[in-house]
C-alpha positions in Angstrom: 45.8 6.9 -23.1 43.2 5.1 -20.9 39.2 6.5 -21.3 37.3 5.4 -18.5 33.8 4.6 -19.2 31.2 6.7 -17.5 28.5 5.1 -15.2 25.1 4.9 -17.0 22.8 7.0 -14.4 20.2 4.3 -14.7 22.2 1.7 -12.9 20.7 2.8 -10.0 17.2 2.5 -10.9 17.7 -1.0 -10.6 19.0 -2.1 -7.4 16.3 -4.4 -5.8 15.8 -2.5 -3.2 12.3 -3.6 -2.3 13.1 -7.4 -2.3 12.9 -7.2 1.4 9.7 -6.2 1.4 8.6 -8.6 -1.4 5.2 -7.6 -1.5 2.9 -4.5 -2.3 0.2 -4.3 -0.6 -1.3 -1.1 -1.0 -2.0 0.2 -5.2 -4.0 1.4 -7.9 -3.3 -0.5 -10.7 -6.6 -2.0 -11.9 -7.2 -0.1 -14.8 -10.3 2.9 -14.9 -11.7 2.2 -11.7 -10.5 4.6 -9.4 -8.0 7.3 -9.6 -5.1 5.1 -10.5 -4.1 3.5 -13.5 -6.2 4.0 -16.7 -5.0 1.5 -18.7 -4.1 -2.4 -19.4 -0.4 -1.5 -20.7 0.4 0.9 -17.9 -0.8 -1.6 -15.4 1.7 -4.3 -16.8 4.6 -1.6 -17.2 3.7 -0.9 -13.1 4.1 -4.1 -12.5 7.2 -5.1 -14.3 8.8 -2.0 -12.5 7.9 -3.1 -9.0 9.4 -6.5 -9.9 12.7 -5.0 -11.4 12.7 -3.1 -7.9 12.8 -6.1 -5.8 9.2 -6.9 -5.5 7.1 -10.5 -6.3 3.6 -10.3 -5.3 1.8 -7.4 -5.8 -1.6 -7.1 -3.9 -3.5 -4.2 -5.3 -6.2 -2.3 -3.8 -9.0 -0.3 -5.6 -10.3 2.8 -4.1 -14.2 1.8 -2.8 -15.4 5.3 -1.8 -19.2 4.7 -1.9 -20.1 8.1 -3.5 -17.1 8.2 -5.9 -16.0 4.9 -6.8 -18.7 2.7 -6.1 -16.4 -0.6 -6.5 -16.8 -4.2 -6.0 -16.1 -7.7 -7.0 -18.4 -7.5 -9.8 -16.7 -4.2 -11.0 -12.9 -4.9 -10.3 -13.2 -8.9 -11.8 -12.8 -8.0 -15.6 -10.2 -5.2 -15.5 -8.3 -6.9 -13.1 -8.3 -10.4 -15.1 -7.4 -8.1 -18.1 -4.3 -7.5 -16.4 -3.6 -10.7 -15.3 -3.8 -12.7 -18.1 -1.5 -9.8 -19.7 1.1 -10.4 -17.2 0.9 -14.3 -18.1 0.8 -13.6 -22.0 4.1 -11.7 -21.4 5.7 -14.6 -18.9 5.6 -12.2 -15.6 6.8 -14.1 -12.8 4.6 -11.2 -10.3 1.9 -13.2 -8.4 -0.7 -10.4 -9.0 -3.8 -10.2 -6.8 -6.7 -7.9 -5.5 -8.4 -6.3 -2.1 -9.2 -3.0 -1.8 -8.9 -0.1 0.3 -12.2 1.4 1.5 -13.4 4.7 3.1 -14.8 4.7 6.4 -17.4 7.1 6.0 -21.3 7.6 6.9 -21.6 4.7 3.9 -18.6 2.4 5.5 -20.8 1.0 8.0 -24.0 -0.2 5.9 -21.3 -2.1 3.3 -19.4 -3.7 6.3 -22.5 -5.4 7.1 -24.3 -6.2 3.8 -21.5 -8.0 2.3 -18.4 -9.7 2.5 -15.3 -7.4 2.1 -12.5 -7.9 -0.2 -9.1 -8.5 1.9 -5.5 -9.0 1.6 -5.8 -12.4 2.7 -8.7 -14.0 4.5 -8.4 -11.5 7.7 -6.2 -8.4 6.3 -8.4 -5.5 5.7 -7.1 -2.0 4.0 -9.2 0.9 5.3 -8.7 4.5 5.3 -10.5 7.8 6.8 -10.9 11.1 5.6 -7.9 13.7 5.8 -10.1 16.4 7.1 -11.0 14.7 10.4 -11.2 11.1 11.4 -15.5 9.8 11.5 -16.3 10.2 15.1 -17.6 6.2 14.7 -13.8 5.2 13.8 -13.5 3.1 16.8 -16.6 2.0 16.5 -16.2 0.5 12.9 -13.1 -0.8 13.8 -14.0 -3.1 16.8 -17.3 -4.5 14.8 -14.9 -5.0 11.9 -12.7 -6.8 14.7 -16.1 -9.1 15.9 -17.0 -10.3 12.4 -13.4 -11.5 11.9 -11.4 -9.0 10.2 -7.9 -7.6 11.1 -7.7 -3.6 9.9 -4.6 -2.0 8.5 -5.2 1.7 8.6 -3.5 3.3 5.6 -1.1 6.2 5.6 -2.1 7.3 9.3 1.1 9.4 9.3 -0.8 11.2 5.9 -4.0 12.3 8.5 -2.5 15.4 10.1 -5.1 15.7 13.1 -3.0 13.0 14.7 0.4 14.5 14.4 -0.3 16.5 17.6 -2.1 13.6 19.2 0.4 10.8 18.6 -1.2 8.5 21.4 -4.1 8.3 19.0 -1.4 5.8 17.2 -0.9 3.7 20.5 -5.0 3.6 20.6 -4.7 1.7 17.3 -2.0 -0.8 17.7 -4.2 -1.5 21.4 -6.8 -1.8 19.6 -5.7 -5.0 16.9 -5.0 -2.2 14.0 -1.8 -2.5 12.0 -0.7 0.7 10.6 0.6 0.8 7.2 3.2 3.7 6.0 3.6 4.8 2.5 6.8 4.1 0.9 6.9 8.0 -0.4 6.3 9.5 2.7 9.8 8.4 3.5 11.2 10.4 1.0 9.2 13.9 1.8 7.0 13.0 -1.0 4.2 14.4 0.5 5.7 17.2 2.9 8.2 17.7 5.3 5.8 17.4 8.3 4.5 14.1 6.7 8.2 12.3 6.5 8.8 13.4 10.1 5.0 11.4 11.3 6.2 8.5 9.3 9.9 8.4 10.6 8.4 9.1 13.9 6.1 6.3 13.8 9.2 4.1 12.3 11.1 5.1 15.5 8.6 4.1 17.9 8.1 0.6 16.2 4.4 1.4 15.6 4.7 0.4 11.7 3.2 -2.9 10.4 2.8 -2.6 6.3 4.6 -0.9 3.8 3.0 0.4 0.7 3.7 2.1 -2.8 0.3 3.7 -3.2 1.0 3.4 -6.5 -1.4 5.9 -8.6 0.9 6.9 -11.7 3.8 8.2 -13.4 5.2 10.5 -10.7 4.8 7.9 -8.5 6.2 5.8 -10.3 9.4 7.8 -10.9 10.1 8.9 -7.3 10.0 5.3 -5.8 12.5 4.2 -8.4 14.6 7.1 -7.0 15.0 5.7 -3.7 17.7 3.5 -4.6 19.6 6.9 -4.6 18.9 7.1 -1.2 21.3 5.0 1.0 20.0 5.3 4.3 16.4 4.4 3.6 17.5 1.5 1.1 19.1 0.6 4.4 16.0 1.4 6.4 14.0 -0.7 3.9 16.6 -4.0 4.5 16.6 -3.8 8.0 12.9 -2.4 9.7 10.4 -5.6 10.2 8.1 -4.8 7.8 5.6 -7.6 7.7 4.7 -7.4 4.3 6.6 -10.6 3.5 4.8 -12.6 5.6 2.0 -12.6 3.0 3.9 -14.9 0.5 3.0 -17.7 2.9 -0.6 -17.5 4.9 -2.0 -15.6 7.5 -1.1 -17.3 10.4 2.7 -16.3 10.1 1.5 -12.7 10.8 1.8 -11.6 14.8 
């Protein structure tokens, strides 16, 4: 008699499906900052995830909400070093790095033009706006940001549901020199029905730049690793021109 052995059901969990995309650029995963990771060790076990999911630079990106998590170099540097040099005592090959993502708000502009922002690379610029009702200066913010030398990526515009009944508002962006940047979950109907259907839509139309985990936490955590159940966005995820790789060289191989 012949006993076949049974599949372990974490075989799945890790399929490199992200190796495409090669680089995160949109997290929480400096520790007791922001809303996202609280800790050194759950930071490193993020980390080592992402990489045994395909992924080898990891660009992380601290809330700075003036009035909630009043962030900046001075108070991401230590926590985010603690991480690093954890990474290197435990031989991780991740290329680990900072920006942020900020909140355009009434506070947005007055920091955009008393100090020097923290970006992805040395034009790349994370922002995002309120999910209530874009700042009526949005525009605005965006062109000056555009005149003193930065490139924005708005993030999770298919998450703002005020434009999912003015979809040319998305054609006003990508005119304008603003990448859009999907969330990875949003794919999966993390977030709602209605918000998978604005990301695949935008997917569809081409509009999408970035790719991001938004990594906060455990949940998170868990449902990205269950995409590699998930065949046809795996395959969506090898094949869409994400340009998220480009960022493991310099910023003039971005179009």
């Amino acid at each position: 008699m012949f006993f076949f052995r049974k599949k372990s059901d974490n075989t799945s969990a890790h399929i490199p499906f992200l190796a495409g995309i090669e680089t995160d650029i949109h997290s929480h995963l400096v520790p007791a900052v922001d809303d996202g990771v609280q800790d050194v060790e759950t930071s490193v076990h993020f980390i080592e995830t992402l990489h045994e999911l395909g992924i080898k630079k990891v660009i992380t990106t601290p809330h700075i909400i003036v009035d909630r998590y009043p962030n900046s170099a001075e108070t991401i540097s230590a926590p985010f070093q603690q991480v690093k040099e954890a990474l290197k005592a435990k031989g991780s090959p991740v290329s680990f790095h900072h920006a942020a993502e900020y909140y355009m708000d009434e506070y947005f502009e007055e920091l955009m033009k008393s100090s020097r922002l923290l970006t992805l690379n040395e034009e790349l610029l994370l922002v995002e706006i309120s999910f209530m009702c874009a700042p009526p200066q949005l525009h605005q913010w965006l062109f000056e940001l555009s005149a003193q030398g930065y490139r924005p990526i708005l993030a999770h515009p298919e998450r703002y549901n005020y434009y999912h009944q003015q979809t040319d508002e998305y054609m006003t962006f990508k005119q304008r020199g603003c990448y859009l940047q999907i969330n990875l979950l949003s794919l999966t109907g993390y977030y709602g029905k209605h918000i998978q259907k604005a990301a695949e839509w935008l997917i569809d139309q081409q509009m999408v730049d970035f790719i991001g985990t938004d990594l906060h936490h455990e949940k998170h955590l868990q449902a990205i690793k269950g995409i590699a159940k998930d065949k046809k966005l795996v395959k969506l995820l090898e094949t869409y021109p994400f340009k998220n790789n480009t960022l493991t060289t310099t910023s003039q191989a971005i179009k």
